[in-house]
C-alpha positions in Angstrom: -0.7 84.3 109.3 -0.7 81.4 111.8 0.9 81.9 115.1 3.4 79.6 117.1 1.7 77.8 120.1 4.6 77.2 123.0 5.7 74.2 121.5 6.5 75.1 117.9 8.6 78.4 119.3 10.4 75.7 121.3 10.7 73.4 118.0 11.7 76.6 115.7 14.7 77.8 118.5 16.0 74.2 118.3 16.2 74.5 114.7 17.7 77.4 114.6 20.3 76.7 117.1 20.7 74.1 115.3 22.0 75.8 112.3 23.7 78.6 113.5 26.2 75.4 115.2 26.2 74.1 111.8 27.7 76.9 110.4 30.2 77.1 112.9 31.3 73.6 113.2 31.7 73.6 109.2 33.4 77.3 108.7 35.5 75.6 111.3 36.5 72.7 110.1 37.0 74.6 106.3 40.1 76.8 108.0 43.1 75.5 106.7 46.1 74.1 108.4 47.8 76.9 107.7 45.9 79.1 110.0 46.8 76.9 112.9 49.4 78.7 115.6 52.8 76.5 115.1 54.6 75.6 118.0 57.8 74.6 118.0 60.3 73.1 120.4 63.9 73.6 120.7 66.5 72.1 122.7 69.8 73.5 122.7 73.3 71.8 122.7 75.3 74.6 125.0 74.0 78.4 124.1 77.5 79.1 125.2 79.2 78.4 121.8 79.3 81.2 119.8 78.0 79.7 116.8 75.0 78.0 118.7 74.2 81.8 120.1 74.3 82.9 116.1 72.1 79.4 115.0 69.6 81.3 117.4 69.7 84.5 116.3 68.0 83.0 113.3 65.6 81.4 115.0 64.5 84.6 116.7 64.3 86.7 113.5 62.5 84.0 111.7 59.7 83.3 114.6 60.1 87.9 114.2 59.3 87.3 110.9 56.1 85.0 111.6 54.7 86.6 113.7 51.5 85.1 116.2 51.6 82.0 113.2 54.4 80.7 115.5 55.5 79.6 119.2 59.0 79.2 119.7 59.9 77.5 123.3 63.5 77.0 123.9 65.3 74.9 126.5 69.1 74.6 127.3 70.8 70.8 127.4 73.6 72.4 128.9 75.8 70.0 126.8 74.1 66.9 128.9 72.6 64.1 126.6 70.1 62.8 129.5 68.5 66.4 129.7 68.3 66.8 125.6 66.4 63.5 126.0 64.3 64.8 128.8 63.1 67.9 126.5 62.5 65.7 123.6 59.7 64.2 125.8 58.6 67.0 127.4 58.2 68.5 123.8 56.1 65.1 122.6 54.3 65.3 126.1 53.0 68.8 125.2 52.0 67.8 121.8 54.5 70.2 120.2 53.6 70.7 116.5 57.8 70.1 115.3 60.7 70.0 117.2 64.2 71.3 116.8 67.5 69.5 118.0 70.7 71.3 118.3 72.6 68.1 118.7 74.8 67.3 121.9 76.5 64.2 121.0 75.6 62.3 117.4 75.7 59.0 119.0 73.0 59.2 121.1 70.0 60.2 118.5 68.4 56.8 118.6 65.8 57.4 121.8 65.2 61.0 120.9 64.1 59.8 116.8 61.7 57.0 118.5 60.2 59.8 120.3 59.4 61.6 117.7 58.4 59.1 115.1 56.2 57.0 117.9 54.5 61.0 118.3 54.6 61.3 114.7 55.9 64.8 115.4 58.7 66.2 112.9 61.8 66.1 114.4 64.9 68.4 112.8 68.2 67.6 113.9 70.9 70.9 113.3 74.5 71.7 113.9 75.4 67.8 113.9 74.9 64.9 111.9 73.1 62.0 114.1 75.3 58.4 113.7 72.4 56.4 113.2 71.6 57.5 110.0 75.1 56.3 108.8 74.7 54.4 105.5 71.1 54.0 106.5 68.0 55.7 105.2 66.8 58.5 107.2 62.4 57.6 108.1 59.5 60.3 107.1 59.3 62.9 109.7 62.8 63.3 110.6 64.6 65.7 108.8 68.6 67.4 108.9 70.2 70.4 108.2 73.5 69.4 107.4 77.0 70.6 105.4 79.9 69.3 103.9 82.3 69.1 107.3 84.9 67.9 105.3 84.8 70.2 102.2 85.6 72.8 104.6 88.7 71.0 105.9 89.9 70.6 102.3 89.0 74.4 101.5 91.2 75.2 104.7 94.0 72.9 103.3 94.1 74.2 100.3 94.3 78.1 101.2 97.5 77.0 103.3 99.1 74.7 101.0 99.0 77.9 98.4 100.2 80.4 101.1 102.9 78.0 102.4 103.9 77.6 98.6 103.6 73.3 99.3 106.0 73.3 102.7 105.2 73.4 106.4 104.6 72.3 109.0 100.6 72.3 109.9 98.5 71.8 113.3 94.9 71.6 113.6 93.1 72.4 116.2 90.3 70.1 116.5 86.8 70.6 117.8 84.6 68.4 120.9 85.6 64.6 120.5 82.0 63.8 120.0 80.9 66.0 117.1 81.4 64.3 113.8 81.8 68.2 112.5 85.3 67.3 113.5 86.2 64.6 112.4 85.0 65.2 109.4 86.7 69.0 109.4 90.0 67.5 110.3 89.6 64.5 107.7 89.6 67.4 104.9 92.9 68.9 106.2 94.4 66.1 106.3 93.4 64.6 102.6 94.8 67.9 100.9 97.9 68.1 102.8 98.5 64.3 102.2 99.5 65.2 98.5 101.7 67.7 99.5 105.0 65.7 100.0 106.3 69.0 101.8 103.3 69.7 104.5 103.5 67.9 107.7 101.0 67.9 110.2 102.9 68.2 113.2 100.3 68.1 116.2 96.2 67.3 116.2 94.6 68.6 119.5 91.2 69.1 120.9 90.3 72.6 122.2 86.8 71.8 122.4 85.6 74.8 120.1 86.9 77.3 122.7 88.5 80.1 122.5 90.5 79.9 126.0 90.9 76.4 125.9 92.8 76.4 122.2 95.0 79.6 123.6 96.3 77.3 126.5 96.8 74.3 123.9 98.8 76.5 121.6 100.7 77.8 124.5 102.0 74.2 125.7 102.7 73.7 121.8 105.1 77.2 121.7 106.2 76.2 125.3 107.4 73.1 124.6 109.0 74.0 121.2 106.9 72.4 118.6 107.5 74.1 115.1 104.6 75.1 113.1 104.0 77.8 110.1 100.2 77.3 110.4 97.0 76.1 112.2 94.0 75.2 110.7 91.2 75.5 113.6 88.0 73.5 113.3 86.1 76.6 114.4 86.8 80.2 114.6 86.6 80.4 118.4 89.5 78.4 118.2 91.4 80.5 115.8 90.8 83.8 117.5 92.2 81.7 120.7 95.4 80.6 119.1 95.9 84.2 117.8 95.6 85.3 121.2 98.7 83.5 122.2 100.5 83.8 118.7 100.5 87.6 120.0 101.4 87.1 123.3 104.1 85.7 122.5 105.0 88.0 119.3 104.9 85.3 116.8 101.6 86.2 115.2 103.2 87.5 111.9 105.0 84.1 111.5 101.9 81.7 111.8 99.1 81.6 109.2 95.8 80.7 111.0 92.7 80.0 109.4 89.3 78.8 110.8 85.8 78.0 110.0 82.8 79.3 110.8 83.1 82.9 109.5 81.2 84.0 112.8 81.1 87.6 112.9 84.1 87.8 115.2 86.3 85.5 112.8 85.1 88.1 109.9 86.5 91.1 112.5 89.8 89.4 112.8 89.6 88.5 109.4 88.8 91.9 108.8 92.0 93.7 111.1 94.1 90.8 108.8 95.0 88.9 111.9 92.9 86.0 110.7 94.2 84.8 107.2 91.2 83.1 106.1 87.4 81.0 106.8 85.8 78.5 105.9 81.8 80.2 106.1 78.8 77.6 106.9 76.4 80.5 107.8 75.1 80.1 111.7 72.8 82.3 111.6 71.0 81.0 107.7 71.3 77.4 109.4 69.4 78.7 112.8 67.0 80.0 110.0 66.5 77.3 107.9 66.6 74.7 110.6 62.7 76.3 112.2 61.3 76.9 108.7 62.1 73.1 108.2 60.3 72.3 111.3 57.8 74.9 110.9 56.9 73.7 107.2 57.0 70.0 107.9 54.6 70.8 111.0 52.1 72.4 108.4 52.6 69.3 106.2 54.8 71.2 103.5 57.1 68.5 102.1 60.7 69.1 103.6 64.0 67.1 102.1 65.1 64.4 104.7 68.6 66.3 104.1 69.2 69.8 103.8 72.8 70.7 102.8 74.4 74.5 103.6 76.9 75.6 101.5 80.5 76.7 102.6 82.8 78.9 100.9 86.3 80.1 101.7 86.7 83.9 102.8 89.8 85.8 102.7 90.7 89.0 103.0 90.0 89.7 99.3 86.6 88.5 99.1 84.6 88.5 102.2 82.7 91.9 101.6 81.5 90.7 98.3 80.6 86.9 99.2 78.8 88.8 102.5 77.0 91.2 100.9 75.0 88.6 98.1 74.9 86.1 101.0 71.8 84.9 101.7 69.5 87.6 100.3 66.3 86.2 101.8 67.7 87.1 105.2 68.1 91.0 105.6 69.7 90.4 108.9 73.1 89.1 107.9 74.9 92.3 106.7 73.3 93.8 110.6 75.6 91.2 112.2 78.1 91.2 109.7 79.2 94.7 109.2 79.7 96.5 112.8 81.8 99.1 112.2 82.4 99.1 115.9 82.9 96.2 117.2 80.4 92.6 117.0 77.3 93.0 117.8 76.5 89.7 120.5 72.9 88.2 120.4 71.1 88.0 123.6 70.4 84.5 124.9 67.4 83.8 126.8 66.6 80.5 127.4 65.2 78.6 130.2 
């Protein structure tokens, strides 16, 4: 057997060094995609809406469900459309893999989409339709989770027109100004009761989604002697508000309300028989479904350009039923959903 001088133990350590980088580089490169950590930014409208703290309840349990495959990193807007703008860059500036937008104000999309596509990062817009896409066709990369606004208006209309037996007087109680959601809502209430010669709608009022502000509006309706035998409420924040006052001031037997929604606090006045009825568009599967959008269209899965959630009307009568089949790849909903003890609230923690 021939021995190595110094030079050929020299040549044989390059060569194997060599090789065993080889190896590395190409069991490397043979990983898939898949294997990658996702991460994902999110910036959200106003955490203080109840139905924006349920969209993220989703979001938690499905980044739960993940496990270390995903990165969630949340940031507020505070309702602000210059700082939802400022954390679409920051997102593109730390190379996020997708990013999430809970939408402050649908007219102002445009800057945050160039962004995006000019990163070519997937961009998901939730919880509001973005104006730009009117009648237009919606690029690669960006995708929405969207509903049918004004199918849940005419689902509203309808459940009143039957309790009200065609005649009454109707008010709506109308969501932020800026959110297409209600227009749209509001547009539905309006169609149905338009072929009922006996219905008027008798006032149209923002309240902003909130619960105290729609308790002061209804108060100033009572107060100033407006007649009405229902209100349809764009959200059920808005609902439980007008309840509120509909108590206070012992009429609450006498007015039909119904909202949308079916957060778990409309379902508890739904429940107690206070609220008559809701229109559900589930916050919590639409959370969900909005960062499995993102996270599959981060790991180059192909995701619809539009993803529609359904609504359904819940009464009384049905809810438990409609509840319990709801959603079946998402064991969490009956947790929220059926608290004999009150509604349990998520915990909100974002920067």
């Amino acid at each position: 057997m021939k021995k190595l001088n110094g030079k050929g133990l020299i040549y044989t350590w390059v060569i194997m060094i060599i090789m065993f980088t080889s190896i590395i580089f190409f069991s490397g490169c043979g990983k898939k995609k898949e294997d990658k950590v996702v991460r994902i930014g999110v910036t959200i409208s106003n955490p203080e809406d109840r139905f924006i703290e349920y969209m993220k309840s989703g979001m938690d349990k499905y980044a739960e469900n993940l496990g270390p495959a995903i990165e969630v990193e949340y940031l507020d807007a505070k309702m602000d459309v210059s700082k939802q703008i400022e954390h679409v860059k920051y997102f593109v500036e730390k190379e996020m893999d997708a990013i999430v937008v809970l939408i402050v104000d649908q007219k102002t999309t445009s800057e945050m989409t160039k962004l995006a596509l000019k990163a070519k990062i997937p961009l998901v817009y939730a919880n509001n339709f973005p104006e730009e896409f009117k009648d237009k066709e919606i690029p690669k990369g960006i995708h929405i989770l969207r509903y049918n606004g004004k199918k849940a208006g005419e689902l509203q209309m309808e459940y009143l027109a039957e309790r009200l037996n065609g005649k009454g007087n109707v008010a709506i109680l109308m969501g932020a100004l800026g959110n297409i959601g209600s227009y749209e809502r509001t547009e539905g209430v309006e169609e149905i009761a338009g072929k009922y010669p006996g219905i008027n709608i008798v006032k149209k009022e923002s309240a902003r989604w909130l619960a105290p502000l729609a308790s002061s509006v209804v108060e100033e309706w009572l107060n100033t002697g407006v007649e009405f035998d229902a209100i349809a409420a764009n959200n059920d924040e808005m609902a439980i508000g007008a309840i509120r006052v509909l108590e206070k001031y012992g009429k609450a037997e006498e007015v039909i309300v119904v909202g949308v929604d079916g957060t778990p606090e409309g379902v508890a006045e739904l429940k107690s028989g206070k609220l008559a009825a809701t229109v559900l568009q589930s916050s919590y599967g639409q959370g969900k479904d909005s960062l499995d959008a993102a996270f599959k269209a981060a790991k180059g899965e192909a995701v619809p350009s539009e993803i529609w959630m359904p609504v359904q009307l819940l009464t009384l009568k049905n809810y438990q039923e409609v509840l319990k089949r709801l959603d079946s790849k998402s064991p969490p909903l009956p947790l929220l959903y059926n608290k004999e003890n009150g509604v349990e609230k998520p915990s909100i923690n974002i920067v």
